[in-house]
C-alpha positions as CSV (number, residue, x, y, z in Angstrom):
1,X,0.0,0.0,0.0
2,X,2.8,2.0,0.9
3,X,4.4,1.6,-2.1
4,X,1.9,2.7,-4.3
5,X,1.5,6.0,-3.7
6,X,5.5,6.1,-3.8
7,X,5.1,4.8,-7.0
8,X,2.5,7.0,-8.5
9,X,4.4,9.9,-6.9
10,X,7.9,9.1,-8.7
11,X,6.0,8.6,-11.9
12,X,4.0,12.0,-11.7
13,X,8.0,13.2,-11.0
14,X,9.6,11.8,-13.7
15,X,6.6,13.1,-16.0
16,X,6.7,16.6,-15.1
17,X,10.6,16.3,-15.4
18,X,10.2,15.5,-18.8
19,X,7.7,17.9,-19.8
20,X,10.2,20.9,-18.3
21,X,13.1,19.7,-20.4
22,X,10.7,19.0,-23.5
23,X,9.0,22.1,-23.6
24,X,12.6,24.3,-23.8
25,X,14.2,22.0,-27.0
26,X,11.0,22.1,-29.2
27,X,11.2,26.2,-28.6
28,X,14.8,26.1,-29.6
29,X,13.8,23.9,-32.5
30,X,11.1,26.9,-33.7
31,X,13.6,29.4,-33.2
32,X,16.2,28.1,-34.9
33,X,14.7,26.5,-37.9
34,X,12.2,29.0,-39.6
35,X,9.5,27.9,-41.8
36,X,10.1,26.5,-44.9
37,X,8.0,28.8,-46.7
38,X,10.0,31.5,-45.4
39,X,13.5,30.1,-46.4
40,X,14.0,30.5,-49.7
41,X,15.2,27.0,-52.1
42,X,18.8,26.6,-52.8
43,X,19.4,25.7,-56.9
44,X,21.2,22.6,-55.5
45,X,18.1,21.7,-53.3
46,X,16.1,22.5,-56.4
47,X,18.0,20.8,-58.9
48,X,18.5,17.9,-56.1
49,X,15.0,17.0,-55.6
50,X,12.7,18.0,-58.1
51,X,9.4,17.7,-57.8
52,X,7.2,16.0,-60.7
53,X,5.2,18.7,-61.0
54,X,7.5,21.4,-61.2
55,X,8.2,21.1,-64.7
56,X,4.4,21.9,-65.1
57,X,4.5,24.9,-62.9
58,X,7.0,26.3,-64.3
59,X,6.4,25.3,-68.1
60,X,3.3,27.4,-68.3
61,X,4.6,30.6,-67.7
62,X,7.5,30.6,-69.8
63,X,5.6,31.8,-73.3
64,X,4.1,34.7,-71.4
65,X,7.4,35.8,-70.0
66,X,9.5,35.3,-73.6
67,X,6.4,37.5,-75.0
68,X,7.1,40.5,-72.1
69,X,10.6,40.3,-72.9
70,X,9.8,40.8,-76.5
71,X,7.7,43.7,-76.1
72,X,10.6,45.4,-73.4
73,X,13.3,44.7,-76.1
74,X,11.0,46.3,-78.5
75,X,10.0,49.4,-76.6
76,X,13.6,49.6,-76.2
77,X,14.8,49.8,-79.7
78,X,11.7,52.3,-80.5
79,X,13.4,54.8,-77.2
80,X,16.9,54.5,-78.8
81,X,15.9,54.6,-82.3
82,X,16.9,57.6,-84.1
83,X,13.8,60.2,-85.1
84,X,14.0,61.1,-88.8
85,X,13.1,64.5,-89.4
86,X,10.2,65.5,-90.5
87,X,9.6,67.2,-94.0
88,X,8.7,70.4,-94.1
89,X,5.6,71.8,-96.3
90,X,7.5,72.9,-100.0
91,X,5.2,75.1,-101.1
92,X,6.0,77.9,-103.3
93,X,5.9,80.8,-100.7
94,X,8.0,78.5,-98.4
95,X,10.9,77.9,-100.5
96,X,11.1,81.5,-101.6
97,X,11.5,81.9,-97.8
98,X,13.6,79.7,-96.9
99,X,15.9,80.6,-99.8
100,X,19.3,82.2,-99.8
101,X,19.0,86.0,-100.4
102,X,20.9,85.6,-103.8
103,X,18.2,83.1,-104.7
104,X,15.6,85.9,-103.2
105,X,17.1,88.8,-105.3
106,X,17.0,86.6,-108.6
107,X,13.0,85.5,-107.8
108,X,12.5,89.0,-107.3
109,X,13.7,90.3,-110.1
110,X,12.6,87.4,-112.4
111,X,9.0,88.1,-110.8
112,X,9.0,92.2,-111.6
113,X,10.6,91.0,-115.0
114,X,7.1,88.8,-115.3
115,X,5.5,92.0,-114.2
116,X,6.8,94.3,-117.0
117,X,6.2,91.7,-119.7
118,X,2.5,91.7,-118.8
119,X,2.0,95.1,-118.5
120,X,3.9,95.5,-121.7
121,X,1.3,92.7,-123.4
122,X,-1.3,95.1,-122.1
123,X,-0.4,98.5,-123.0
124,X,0.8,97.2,-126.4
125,X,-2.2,95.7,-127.4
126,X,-4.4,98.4,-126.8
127,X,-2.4,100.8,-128.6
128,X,-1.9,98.4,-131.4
129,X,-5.7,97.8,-132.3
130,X,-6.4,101.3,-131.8
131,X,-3.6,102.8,-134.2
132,X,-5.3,99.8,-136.4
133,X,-8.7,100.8,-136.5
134,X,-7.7,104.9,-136.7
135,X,-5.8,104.3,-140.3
136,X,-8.2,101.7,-141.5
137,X,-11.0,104.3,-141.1
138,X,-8.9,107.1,-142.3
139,X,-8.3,104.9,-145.3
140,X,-12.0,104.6,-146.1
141,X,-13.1,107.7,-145.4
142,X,-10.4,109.1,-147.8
143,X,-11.2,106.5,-150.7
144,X,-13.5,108.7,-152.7
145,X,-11.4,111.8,-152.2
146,X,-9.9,113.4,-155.2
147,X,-7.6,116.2,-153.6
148,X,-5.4,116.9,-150.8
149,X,-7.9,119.7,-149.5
150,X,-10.6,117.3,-149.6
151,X,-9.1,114.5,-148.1
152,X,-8.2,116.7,-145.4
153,X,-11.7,117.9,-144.7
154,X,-12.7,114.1,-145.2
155,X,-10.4,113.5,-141.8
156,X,-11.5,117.1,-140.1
157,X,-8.7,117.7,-137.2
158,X,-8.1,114.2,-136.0
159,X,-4.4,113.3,-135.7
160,X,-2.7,110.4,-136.9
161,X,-0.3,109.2,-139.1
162,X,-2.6,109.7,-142.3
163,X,-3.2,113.2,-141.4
164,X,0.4,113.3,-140.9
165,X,1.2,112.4,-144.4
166,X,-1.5,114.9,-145.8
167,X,0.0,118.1,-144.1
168,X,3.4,117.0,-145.0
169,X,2.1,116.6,-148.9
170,X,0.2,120.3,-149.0
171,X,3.7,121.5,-147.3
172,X,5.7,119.9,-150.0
173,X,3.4,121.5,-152.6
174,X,3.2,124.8,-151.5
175,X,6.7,124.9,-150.8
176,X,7.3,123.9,-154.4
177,X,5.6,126.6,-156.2
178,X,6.5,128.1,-158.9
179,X,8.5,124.7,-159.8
180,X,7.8,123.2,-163.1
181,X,9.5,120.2,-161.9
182,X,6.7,117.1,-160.3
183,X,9.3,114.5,-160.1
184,X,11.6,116.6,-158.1
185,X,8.2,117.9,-155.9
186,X,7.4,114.1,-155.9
187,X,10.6,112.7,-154.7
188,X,10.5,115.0,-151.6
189,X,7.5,114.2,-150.6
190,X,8.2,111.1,-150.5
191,X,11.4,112.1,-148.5
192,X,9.2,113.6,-146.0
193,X,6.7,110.4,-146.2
194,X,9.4,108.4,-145.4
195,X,10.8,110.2,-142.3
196,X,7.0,109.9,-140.9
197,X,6.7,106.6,-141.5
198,X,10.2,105.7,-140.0
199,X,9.3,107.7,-136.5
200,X,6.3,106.0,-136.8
201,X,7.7,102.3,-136.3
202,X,10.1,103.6,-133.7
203,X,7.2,104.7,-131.9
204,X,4.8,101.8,-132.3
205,X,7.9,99.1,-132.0
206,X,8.5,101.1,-128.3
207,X,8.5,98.0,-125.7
208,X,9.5,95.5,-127.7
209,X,13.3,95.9,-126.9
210,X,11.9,95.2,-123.4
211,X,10.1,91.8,-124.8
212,X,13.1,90.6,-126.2
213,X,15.4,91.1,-123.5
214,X,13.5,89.6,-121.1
215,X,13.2,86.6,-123.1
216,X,16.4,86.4,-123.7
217,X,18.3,86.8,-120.5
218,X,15.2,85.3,-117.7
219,X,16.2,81.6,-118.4
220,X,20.0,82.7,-117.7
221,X,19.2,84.2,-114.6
222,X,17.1,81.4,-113.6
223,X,20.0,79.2,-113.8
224,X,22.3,81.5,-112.4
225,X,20.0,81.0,-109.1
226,X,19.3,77.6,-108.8
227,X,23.5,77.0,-109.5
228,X,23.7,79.3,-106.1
229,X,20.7,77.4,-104.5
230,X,22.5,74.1,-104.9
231,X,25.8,75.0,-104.4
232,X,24.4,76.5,-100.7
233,X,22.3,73.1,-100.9
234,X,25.9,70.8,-101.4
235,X,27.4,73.0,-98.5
236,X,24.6,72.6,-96.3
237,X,25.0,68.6,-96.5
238,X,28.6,68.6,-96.0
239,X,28.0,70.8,-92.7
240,X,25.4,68.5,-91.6
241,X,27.4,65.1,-93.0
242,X,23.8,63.6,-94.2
243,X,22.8,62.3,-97.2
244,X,19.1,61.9,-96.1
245,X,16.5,62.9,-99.1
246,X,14.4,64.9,-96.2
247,X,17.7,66.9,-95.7
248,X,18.5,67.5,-99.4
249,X,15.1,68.2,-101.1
250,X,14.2,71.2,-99.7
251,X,17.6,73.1,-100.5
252,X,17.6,71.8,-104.1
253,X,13.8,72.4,-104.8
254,X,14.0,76.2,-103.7
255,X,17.0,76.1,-106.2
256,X,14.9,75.0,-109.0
257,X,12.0,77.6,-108.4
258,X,14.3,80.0,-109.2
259,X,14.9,78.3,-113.0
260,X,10.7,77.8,-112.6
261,X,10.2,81.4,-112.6
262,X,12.6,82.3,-115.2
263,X,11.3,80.2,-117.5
264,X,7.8,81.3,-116.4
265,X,9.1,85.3,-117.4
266,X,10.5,84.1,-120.3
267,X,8.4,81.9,-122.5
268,X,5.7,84.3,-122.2
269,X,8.0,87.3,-123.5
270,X,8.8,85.2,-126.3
271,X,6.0,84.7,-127.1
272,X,4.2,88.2,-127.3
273,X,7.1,89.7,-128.8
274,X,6.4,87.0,-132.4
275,X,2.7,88.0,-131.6
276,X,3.6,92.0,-131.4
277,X,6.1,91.8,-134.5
278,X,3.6,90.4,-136.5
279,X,0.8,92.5,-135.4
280,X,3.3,95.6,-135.9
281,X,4.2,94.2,-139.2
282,X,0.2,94.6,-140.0
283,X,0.2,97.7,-139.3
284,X,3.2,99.1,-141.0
285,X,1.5,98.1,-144.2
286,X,-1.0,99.8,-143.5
287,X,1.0,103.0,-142.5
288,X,2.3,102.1,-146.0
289,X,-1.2,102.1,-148.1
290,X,-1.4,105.9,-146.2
291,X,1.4,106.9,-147.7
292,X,1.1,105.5,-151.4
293,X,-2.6,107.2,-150.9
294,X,-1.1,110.8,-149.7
295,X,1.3,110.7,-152.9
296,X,-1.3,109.8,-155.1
297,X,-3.6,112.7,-154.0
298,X,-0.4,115.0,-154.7
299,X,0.1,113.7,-158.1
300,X,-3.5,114.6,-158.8
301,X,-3.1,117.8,-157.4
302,X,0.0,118.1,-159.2
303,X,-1.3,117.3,-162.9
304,X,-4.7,119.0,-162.3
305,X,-2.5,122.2,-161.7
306,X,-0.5,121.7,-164.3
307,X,-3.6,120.6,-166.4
308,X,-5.4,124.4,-165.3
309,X,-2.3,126.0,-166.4
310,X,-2.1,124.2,-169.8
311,X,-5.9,124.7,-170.6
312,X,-5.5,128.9,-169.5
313,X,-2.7,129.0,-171.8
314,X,-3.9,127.6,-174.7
315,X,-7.3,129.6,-173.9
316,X,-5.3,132.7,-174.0
């Protein structure tokens, strides 16, 4: 009985010394060894034990990581890729702009040269068909006229070139009286017909000296400008050590505008100077008919005086 209790008590002893020790290496054990979540795998503990389905795991996301890297590399290349430049608007105003101010001065003056041709097309028109229609109606209204005196009252005071030829006639004759001589009265009349009608083509022939210049010398300044243009154009790509077409084109297309617009003042002043010279040739003819009509109207005069003088003398 005594032995019992002695017993039970040495068990319950050695029990709670075993607890007390337990309870101290287990909370060593915690401490010392964290989780293993926490710790993190070792590539020889990977590549030791591998799992069978790690190759699963880590198979799937391997095409959506090659595609990220793909679009990084390519982000990457578009950030250090170099920006071309960007072409600017060539547009006639533009380039004149943007051009040297050789290239300027020529446009300028190829421009105003443009100008003058125009206003020379313009002037020279109208005065052409209005000397035109003057002599042609002088010419009819004088058709049926058998005298100087009434060819002149025919044309009333008007001037012009067939008036012209008229006074000079009555001049000549009146000058010449007294002379028995008609050729020689006839011969300086015609002097005097030919003086008028020689001012008269330097007058109406006034501007085309422009016309011919301009057609002559705008293509030579044209080229004279777009041989500076390019040769600024060459030394621009040399400074800029490019080769690049949105470098070069601007440069080289203001240089051509310059040859544009010289051909654009000259083919046009070409052109109206043949249409002028063969419109002034029309109406130097015609400058000619009033002249052969003026010295036929002195002849008349000139035989119907002598014819008066004949007919008193052989009445006396």
């Amino acid at each position: 009985m005594k032995t019992t209790p002695f017993r039970a008590s040495f068990a319950a002893t050695v029990m709670i010394a075993v607890i007390a020790l337990a309870v101290p290496v287990s909370a060593q054990q915690q401490t010392a060894t964290p989780p293993a979540a926490s710790q993190p795998a070792t590539p020889a503990a990977a590549t030791a034990a591998p799992s069978p389905v790690a190759p699963a795991a880590t198979a799937a996301p391997a095409a959506p990581a090659s595609e990220a890297a793909s679009a990084d590399a390519s982000r990457a290349q578009k950030s250090t890729a170099p920006v071309m430049p960007v072409m600017k608007e060539l547009s006639p105003w533009v380039m004149f702009m943007s051009a040297d101010i050789i290239v300027k001065a020529v446009m300028i003056g190829l421009a105003f040269a443009s100008l003058v041709t125009w206003t020379v097309f313009i002037a020279k028109s109208i005065e052409l068909t209005l000397a035109q229609g003057r002599l042609r109606s002088a010419l009819k209204k004088i058709a049926d006229a058998r005298s100087l005196a009434e060819a002149q009252f025919a044309l009333g005071a008007k001037e012009g070139i067939l008036p012209s030829f008229l006074a000079a006639a009555l001049r000549e004759a009146r000058a010449s009286a007294g002379i028995s001589s008609d050729a020689g009265i006839k011969e300086r009349a015609a002097s005097s017909f030919a003086e008028i009608a020689r001012a008269e083509s330097r007058r109406i022939r006034i501007g085309m000296g422009v016309l011919a210049t301009i057609g002559a010398t705008s293509p030579f300044v044209g080229l004279f400008g777009t041989v500076w243009g390019i040769m600024n154009s060459f030394i621009g790509i040399s400074k800029s050590q490019t080769t690049n077409l949105a470098v070069v084109a601007p440069g080289i297309a203001e240089a051509l505008l310059a040859t544009a617009i010289g051909l654009v003042a000259a083919i046009p002043a070409v052109i109206i100077y043949n249409h002028f010279a063969r419109m002034t040739k029309g109406y130097l003819e015609l400058v000619s008919r009033a002249s052969g009509a003026a010295a036929r109207l002195l002849s008349r005069d000139l035989d119907r005086s002598h014819g008066s003088v004949h007919s008193r003398a052989a009445a006396e």
